[in-house]
C-alpha positions as CSV (number, residue, x, y, z in Angstrom):
1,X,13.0,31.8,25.0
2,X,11.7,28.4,24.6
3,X,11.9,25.6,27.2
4,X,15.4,23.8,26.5
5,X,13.9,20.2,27.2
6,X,15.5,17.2,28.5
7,X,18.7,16.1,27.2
8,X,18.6,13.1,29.7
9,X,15.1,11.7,27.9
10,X,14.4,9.9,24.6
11,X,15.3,11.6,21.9
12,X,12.5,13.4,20.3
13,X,13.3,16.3,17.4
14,X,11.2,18.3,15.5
15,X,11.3,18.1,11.6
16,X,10.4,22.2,10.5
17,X,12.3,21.7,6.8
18,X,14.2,19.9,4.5
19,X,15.7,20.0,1.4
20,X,17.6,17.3,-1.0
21,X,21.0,17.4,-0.9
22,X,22.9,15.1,-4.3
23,X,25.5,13.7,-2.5
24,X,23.7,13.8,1.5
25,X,20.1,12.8,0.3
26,X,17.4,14.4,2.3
27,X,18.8,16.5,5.2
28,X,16.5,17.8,7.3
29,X,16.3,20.8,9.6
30,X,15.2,19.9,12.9
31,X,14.9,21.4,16.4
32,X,15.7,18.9,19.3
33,X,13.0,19.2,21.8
34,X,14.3,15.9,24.0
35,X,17.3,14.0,24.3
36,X,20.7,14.3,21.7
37,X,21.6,13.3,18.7
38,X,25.4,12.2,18.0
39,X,26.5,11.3,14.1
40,X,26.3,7.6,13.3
41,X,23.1,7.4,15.2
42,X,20.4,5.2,14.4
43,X,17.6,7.4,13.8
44,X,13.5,6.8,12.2
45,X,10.9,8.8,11.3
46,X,7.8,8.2,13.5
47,X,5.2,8.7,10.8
48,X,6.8,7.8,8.3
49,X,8.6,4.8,9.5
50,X,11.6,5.2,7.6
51,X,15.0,4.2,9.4
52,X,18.2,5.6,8.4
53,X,21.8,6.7,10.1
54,X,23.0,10.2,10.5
55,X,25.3,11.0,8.3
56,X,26.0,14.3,9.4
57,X,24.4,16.9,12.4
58,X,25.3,20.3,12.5
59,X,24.3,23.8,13.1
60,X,23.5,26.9,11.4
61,X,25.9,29.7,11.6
62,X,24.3,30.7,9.0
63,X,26.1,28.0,6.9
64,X,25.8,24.3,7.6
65,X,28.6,24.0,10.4
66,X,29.1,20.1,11.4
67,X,29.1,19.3,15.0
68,X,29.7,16.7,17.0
69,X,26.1,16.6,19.2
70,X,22.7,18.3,19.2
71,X,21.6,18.4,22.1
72,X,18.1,19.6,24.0
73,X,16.8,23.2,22.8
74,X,19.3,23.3,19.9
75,X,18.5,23.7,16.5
76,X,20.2,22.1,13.3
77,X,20.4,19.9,10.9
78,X,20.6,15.9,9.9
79,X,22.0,14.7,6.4
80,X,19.8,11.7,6.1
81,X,20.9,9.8,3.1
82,X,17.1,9.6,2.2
83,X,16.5,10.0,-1.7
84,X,13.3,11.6,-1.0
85,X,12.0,14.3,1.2
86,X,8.2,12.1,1.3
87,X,10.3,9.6,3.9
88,X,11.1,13.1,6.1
89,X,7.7,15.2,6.7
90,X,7.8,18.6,8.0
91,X,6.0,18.2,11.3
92,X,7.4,15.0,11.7
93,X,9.4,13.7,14.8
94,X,12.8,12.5,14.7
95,X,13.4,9.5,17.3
96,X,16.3,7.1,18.3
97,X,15.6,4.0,16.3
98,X,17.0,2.1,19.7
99,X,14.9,3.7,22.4
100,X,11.1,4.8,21.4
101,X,9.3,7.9,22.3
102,X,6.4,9.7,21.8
103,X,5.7,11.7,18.6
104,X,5.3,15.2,19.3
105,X,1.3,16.7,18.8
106,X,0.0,18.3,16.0
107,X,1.8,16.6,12.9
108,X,-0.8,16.5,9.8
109,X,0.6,15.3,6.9
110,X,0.4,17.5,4.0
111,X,-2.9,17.1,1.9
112,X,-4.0,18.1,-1.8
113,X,-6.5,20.7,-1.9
114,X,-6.3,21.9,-5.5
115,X,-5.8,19.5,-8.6
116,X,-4.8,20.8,-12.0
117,X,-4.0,18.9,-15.3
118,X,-0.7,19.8,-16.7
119,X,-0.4,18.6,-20.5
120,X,3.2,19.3,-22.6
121,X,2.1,22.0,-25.3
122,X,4.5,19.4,-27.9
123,X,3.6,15.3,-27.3
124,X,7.3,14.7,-27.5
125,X,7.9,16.4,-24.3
126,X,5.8,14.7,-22.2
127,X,8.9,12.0,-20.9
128,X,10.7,15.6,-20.0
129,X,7.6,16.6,-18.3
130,X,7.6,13.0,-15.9
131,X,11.1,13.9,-15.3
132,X,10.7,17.5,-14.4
133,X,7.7,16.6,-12.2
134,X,9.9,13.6,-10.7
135,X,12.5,16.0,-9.5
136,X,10.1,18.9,-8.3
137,X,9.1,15.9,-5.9
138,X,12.0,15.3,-4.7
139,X,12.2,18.8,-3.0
140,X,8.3,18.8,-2.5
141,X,7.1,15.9,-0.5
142,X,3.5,18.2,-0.7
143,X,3.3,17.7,-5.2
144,X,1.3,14.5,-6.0
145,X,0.8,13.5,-9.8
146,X,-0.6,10.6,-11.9
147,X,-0.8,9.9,-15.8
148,X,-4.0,10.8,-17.3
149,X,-5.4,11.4,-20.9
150,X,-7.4,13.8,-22.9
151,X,-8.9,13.1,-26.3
152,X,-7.8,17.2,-26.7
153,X,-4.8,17.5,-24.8
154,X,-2.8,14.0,-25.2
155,X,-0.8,12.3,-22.4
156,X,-0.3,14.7,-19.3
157,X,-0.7,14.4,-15.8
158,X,-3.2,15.4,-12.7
159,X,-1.4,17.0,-10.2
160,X,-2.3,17.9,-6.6
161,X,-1.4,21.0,-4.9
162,X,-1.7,22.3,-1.8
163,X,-3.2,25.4,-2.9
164,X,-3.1,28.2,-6.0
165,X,0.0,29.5,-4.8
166,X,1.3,26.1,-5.0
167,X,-0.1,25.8,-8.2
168,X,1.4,28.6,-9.8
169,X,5.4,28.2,-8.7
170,X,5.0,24.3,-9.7
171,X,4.1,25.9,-13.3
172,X,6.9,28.7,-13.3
173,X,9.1,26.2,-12.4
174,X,8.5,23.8,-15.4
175,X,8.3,26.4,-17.4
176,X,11.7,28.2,-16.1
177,X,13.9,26.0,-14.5
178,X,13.1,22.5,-17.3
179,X,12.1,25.0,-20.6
180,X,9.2,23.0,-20.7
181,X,6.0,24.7,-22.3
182,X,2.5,23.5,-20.9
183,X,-0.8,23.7,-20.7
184,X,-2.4,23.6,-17.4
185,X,-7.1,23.0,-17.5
186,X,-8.7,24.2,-14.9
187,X,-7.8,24.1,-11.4
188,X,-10.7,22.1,-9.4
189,X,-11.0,20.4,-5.4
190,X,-11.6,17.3,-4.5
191,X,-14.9,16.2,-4.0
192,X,-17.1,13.2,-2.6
193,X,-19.8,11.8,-4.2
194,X,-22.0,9.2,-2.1
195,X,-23.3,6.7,-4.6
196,X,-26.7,4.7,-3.7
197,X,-24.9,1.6,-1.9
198,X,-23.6,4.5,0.8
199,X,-20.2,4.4,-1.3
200,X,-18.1,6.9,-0.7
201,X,-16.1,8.0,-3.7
202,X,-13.1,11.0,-4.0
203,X,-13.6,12.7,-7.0
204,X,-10.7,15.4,-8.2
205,X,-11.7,15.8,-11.7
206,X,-14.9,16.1,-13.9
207,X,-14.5,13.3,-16.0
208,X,-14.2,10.7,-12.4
209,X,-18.2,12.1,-11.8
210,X,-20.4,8.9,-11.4
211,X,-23.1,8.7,-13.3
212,X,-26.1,10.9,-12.1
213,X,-28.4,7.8,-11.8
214,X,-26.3,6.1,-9.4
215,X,-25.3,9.4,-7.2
216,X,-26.7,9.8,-3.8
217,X,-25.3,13.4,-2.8
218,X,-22.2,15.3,-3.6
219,X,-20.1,16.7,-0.8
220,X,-17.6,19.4,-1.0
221,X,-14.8,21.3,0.9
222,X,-15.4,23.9,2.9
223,X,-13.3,27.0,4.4
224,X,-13.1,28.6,7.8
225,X,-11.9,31.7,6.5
226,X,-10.9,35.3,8.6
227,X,-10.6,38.5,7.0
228,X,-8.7,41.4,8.9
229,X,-10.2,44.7,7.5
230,X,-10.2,48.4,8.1
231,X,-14.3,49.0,8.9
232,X,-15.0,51.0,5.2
233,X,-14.5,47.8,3.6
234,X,-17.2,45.8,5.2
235,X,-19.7,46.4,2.2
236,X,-17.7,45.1,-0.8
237,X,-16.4,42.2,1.1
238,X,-19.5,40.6,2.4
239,X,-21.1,41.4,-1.2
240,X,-17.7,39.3,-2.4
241,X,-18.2,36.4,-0.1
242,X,-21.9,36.3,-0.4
243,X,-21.6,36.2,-4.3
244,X,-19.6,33.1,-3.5
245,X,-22.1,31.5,-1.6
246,X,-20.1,32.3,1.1
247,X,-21.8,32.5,4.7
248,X,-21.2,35.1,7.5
249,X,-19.9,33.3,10.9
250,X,-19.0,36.0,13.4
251,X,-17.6,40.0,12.7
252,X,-15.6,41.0,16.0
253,X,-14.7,44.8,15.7
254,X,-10.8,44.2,17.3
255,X,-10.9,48.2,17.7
256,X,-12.5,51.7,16.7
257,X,-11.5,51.0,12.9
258,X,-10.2,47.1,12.6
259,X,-12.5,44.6,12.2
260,X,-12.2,40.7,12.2
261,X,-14.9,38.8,9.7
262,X,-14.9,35.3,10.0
263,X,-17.0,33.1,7.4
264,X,-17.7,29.8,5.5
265,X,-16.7,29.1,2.3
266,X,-17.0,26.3,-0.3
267,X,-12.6,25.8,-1.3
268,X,-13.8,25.8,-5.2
269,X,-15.1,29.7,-5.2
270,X,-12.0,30.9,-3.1
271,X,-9.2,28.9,-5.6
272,X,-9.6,30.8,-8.8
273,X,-9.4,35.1,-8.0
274,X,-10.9,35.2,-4.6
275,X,-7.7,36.4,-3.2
276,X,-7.2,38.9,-6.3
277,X,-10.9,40.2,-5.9
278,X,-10.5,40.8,-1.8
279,X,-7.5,42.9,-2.2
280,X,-8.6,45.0,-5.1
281,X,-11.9,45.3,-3.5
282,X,-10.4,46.8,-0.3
283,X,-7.3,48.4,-2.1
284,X,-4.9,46.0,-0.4
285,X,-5.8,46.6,3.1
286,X,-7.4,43.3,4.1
287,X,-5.9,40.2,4.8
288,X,-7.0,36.4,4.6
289,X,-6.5,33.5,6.9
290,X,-8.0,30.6,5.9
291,X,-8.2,26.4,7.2
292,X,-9.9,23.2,6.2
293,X,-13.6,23.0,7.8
294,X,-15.5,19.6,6.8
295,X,-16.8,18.6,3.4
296,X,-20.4,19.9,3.2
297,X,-23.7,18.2,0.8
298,X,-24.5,20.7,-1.9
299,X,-26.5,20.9,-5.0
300,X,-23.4,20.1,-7.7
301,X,-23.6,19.2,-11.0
302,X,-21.3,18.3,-14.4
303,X,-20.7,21.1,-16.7
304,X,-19.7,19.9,-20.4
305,X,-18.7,22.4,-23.0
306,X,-20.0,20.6,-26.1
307,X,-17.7,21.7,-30.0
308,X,-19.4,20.9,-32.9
309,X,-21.8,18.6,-30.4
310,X,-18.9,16.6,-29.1
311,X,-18.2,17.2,-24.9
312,X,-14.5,18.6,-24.6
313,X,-13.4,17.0,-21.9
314,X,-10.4,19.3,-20.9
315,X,-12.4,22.1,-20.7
316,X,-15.6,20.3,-18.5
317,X,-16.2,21.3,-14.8
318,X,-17.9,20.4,-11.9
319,X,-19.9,23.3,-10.5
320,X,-23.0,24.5,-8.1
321,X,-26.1,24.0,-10.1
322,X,-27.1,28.4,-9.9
323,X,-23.9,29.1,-11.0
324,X,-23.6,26.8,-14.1
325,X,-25.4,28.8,-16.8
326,X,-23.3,32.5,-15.9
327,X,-20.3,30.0,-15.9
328,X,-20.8,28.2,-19.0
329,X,-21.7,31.8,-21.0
330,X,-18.2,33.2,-19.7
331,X,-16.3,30.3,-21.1
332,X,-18.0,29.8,-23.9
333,X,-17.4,33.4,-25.0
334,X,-13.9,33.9,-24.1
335,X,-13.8,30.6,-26.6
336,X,-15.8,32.6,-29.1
337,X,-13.0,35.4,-28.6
């Protein structure tokens, strides 16, 4: 079991989840790792900032149970009164406002990889489409979004995700929970472009590409990426990554018939059907881990889908200059179709 900590030392509790509560705010699930929390204490988030009192502490037994203390090594929860869960992070740590302590290591605060635009299919839904979005957030400190525009499309808004998985429940949700019926463009990363004064610039969507005159180099993410596989499968997976100008790191045979594959990848060829590809390629029996590496100077370029001579820009994409002309036929003829 795991050490039970101090009880005698500054209070120091780890945030692990959280949900929003209508009448509690934001409670959190925490596990004490220092110290004790009573109710009515004066509490703040460490990265965050944010002060508040505890409205309530409690354990799980499985239900919310109130309690009177938490103390060292226990695990439970804090109604926070917060009205969003962005002012309680997972990862974060929960300290006594009136005696300081040390955060705990290794909090990150959640970061957009993926970025979609998500447009109402009818104009007049889009201020049911802010509100669904607003709500989502409150339960999902990890969804950004901002208002953007299409000449196509209308009013919408560019949404960040965490990753395709991400992606794909945000849209369900709309689409189940609000009845709301949308269009989402492609999914893209975010990149950096280093303009000639040594700017750099984030770019998350086509249309934000400086001009080419003024562009220096573009930079984008990269993936440390390990594949567990059964030995048969090496073949169609290193032909899969390679096709995605993946790049081979280290393969570690873990026994007589397992193997470990560990590579580099850019994050814009895994985020579309790498995932589905891998398992069909290996009938299901490989598995994928996968982390941030660094951002990476590559030979990118703007891909504009031109109708009736006018650039669509809903349907434009940022892509690796060999890849452009295979990608532009397959969207142009699924257009066609």
């Amino acid at each position: 079991p795991p050490p039970k900590g101090n009880p005698n030392e500054p209070l120091q509790a780890l945030i692990f989840d959280s949900h929003y509560d209508a009448y509690k705010g934001v409670i959190v699930y925490a596990r004490v790792m220092n110290g004790a929390i009573t109710a009515k204490t004066r509490l703040r988030l460490f990265a965050t900032g944010a002060a508040c009192e505890a409205l309530e502490i409690g354990t799980f037994t499985p239900r919310m149970t109130p309690c009177a203390t938490l103390e060292a090594g226990e695990v439970g929860y804090v109604a926070t009164g917060f009205k969003s869960v962005r002012e309680a992070r997972v990862g974060d740590t929960l300290i006594d406002a009136s005696a300081p302590a040390e955060p705990l290591i290794g909090y990150k605060p959640a970061k957009p990889m993926v970025f979609a635009g998500i447009y109402p299919t009818y104009t007049d839904d889009y201020p049911l489409l802010r509100d669904a979005l607003d709500k989502l957030q409150l339960n999902d400190a990890s969804l950004t979004f901002v208002p953007e525009s299409s000449a196509a499309l209308g009013f919408g808004f560019r949404v960040g995700f965490l990753g395709m998985f991400h992606m794909e429940i945000i849209q369900e949700r709309l689409e189940r929970e609000y009845d709301l019926d949308v269009v989402v463009t492609a999914p893209s990363v975010e990149y950096e472009a280093v303009l000639g004064t040594n700017e750099v610039v984030k770019v998350d969507r086509p249309s934000d590409m400086p001009d080419p005159s003024k562009l220096l180099e573009m930079r984008e993410p990269w993936m440390k990426i390990q594949i567990f596989t059964p030995k048969e499968f090496i073949g169609p997976i290193m032909d899969l990554v390679t096709r995605r100008r993946g790049v081979s790191v280290n393969m570690e045979y873990l026994d007589t018939n397992r193997v470990l594959l560990t590579y580099r990848i850019p994050l814009a060829e895994m985020i579309v059907d790498f995932y589905d590809r891998l398992k069909s390629s290996t009938k299901g029996y490989a598995s994928l881990d996968y982390h941030f590496d660094d951002y990476q100077t590559g030979d990118l370029v703007k891909m504009d889908i031109l109708v009736n001579g006018d650039p669509l820009d809903s349907m434009s994409m940022i892509v690796h200059r060999d890849h452009a002309q295979h990608k532009g036929i397959a969207l142009t003829k699924k257009i066609k179709e």
